[in-house]
C-alpha positions as a Markdown table, in Angstrom:
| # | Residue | x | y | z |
|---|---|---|---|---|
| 1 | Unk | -202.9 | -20.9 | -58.4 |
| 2 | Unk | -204.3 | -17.7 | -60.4 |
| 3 | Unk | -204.0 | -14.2 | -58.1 |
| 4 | Unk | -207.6 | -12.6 | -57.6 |
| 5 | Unk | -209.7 | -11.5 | -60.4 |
| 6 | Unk | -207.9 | -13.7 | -62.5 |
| 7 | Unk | -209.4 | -16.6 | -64.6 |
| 8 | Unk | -207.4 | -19.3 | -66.7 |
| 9 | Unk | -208.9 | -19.7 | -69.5 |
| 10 | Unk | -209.0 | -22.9 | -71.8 |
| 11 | Unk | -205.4 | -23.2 | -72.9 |
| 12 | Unk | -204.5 | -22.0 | -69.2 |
| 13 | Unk | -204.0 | -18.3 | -70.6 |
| 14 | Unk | -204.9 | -16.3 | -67.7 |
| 15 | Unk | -207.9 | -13.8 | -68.2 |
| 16 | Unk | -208.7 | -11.0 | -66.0 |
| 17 | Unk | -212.3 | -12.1 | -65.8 |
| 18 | Unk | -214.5 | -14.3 | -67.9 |
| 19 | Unk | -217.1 | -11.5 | -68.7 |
| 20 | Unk | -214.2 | -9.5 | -70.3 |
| 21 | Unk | -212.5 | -12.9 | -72.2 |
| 22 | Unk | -213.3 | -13.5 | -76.5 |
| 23 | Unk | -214.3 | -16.9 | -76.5 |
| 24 | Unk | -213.7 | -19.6 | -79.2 |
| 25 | Unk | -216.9 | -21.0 | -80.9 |
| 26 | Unk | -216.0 | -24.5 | -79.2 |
| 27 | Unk | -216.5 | -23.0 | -76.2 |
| 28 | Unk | -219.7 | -21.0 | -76.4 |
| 29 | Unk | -221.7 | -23.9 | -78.1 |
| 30 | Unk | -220.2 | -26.1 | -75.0 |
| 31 | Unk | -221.5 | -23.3 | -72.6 |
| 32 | Unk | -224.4 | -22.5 | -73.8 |
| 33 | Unk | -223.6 | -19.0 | -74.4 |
| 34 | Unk | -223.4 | -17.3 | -78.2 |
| 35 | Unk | -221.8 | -14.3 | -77.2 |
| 36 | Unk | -218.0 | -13.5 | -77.3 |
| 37 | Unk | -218.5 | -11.7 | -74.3 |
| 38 | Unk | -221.1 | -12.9 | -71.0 |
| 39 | Unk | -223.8 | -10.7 | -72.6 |
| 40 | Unk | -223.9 | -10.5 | -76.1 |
| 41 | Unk | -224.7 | -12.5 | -79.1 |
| 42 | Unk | -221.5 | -13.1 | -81.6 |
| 43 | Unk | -218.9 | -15.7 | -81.8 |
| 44 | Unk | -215.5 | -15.3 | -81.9 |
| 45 | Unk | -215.5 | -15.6 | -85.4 |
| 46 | Unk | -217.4 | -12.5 | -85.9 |
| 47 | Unk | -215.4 | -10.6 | -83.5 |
| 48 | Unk | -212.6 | -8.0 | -84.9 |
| 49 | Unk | -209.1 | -9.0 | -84.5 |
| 50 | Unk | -205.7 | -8.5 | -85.7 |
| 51 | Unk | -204.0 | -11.8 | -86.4 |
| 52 | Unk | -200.1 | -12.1 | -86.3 |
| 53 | Unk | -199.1 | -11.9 | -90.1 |
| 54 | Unk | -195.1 | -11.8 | -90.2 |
| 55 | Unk | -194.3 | -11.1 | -93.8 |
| 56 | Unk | -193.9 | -7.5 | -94.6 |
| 57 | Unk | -195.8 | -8.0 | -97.7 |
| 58 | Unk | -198.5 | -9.8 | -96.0 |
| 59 | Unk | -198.7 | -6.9 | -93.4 |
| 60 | Unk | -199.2 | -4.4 | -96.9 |
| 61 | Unk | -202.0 | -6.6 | -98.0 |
| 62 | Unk | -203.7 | -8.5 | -95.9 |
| 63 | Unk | -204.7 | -5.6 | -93.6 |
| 64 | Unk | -207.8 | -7.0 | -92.4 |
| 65 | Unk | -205.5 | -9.9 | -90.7 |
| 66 | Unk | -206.8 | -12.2 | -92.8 |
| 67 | Unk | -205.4 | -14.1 | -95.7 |
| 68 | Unk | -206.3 | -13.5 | -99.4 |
| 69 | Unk | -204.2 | -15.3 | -101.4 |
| 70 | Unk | -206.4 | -15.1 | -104.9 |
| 71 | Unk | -207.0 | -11.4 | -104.5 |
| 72 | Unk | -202.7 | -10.6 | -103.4 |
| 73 | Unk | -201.7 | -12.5 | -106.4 |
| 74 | Unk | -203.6 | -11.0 | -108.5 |
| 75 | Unk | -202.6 | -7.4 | -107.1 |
| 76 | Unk | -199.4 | -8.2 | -107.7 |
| 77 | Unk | -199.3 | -9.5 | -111.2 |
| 78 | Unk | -201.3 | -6.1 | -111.7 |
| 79 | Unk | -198.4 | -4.6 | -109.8 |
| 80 | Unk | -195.4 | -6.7 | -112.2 |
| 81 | Unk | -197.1 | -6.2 | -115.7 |
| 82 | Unk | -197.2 | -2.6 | -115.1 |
| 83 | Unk | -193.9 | -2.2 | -113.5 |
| 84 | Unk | -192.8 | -4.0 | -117.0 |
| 85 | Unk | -195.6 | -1.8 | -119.0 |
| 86 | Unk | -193.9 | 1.2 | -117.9 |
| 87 | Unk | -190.4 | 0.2 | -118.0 |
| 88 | Unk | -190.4 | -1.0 | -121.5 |
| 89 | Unk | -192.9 | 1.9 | -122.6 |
| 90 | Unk | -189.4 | 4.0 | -122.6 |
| 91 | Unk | -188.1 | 2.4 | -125.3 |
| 92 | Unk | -190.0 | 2.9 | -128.7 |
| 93 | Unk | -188.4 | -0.6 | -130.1 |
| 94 | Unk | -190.0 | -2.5 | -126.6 |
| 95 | Unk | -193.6 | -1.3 | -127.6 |
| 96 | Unk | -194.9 | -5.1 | -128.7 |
| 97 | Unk | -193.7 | -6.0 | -124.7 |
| 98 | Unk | -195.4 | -2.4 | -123.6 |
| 99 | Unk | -198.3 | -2.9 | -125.6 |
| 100 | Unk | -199.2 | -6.5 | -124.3 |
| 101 | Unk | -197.9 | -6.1 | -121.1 |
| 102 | Unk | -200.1 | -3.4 | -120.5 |
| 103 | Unk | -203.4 | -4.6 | -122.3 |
| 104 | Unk | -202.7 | -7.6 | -119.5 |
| 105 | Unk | -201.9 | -5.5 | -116.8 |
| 106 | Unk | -205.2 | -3.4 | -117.7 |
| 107 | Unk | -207.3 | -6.3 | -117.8 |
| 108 | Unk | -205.8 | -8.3 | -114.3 |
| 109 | Unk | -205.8 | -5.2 | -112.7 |
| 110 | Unk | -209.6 | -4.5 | -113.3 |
| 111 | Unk | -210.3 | -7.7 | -112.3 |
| 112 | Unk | -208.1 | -7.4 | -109.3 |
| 113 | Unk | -209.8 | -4.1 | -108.0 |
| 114 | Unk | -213.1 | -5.9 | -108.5 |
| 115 | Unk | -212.5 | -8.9 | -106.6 |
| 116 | Unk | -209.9 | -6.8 | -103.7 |
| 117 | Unk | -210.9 | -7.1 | -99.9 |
| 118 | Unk | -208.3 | -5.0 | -98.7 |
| 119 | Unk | -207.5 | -1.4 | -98.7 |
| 120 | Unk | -203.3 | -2.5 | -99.2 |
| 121 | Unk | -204.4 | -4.4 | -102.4 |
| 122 | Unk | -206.6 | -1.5 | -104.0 |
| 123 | Unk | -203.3 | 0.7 | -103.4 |
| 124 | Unk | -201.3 | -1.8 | -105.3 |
| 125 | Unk | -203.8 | -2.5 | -107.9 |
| 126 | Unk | -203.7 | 0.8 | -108.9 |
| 127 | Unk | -200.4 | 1.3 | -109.0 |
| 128 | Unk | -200.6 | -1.4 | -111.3 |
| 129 | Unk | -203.2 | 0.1 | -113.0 |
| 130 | Unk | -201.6 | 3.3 | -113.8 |
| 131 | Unk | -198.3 | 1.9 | -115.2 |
| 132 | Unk | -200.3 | -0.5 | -117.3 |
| 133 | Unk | -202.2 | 2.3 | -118.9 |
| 134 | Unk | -199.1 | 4.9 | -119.2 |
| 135 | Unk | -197.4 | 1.5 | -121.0 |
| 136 | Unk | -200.1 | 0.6 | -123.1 |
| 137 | Unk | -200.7 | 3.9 | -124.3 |
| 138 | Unk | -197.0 | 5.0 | -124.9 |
| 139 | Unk | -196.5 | 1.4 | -126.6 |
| 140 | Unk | -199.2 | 2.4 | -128.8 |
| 141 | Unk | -197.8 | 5.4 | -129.8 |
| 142 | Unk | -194.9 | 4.1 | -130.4 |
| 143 | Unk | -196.3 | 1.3 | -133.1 |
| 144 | Unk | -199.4 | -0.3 | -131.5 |
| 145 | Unk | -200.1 | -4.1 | -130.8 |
| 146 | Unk | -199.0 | -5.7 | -133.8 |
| 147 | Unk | -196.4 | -2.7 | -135.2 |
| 148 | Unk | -195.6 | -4.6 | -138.6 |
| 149 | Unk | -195.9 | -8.1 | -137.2 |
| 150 | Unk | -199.8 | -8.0 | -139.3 |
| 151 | Unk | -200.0 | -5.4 | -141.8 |
């Protein structure tokens, strides 16, 4: 028994009333009806909502709700190679580490901010971004790409 103005829906959720109820595609084609709502024309896949993402780092990224696997690990290799661009930038004998590490991080991070559906992954991008560059340029200073390997 369901109390008044109260519909159970497919998986016997209850529903305050069908007009006001997102349905699943499944269900429209079956009824008939391509709307998410009673009047309108969209399927539930079109509709806006938030899935349930647990991990924090999910929650940073995938803001959207959605998953993006490709475009988070590439955000975060962005991220690591120019966490390790910068770190090792301090250290004038590191800069063969700071100089490649940073080239990379330069490079996966472009590619990363071209390919990013999400606003969390643009932040970490370029966060990414900037420690690649302040790596790569200090490591150049401090003997350049090949510093005495070639040459």
């Amino acid at each position: 028994m369901s109390a008044p103005g109260v519909e159970p829906g497919p998986d016997s959720t209850p529903y305050p009333h069908s007009a006001f109820r997102l349905k699943s595609s499944r269900e429209a084609l079956q009824s008939g009806q391509t709307g998410i709502y009673a009047n309108e024309g969209l399927h539930m896949t079109q509709a806006v909502h938030r899935g349930t993402i647990t991990h924090p780092v999910g929650t940073l990224l995938n803001t959207d709700g959605r998953s993006h696997p490709k475009e988070n690990s590439f955000a975060s290799i962005a991220l690591v190679l120019g966490l390790v661009a910068a770190i090792t930038s301090i250290f004038s004998g590191l800069h063969l580490i700071s100089c490649w590490a940073g080239l990379a991080g330069l490079l996966v991070g472009a590619w990363a901010q071209l390919i990013s559906a999400t606003t969390g992954q643009r932040f970490i991008t370029v966060i990414g971004l900037g420690g690649s560059g302040v790596g790569f340029y200090l490591g150049m200073a401090h003997g350049g790409l090949f510093g005495g390997v070639l040459g």
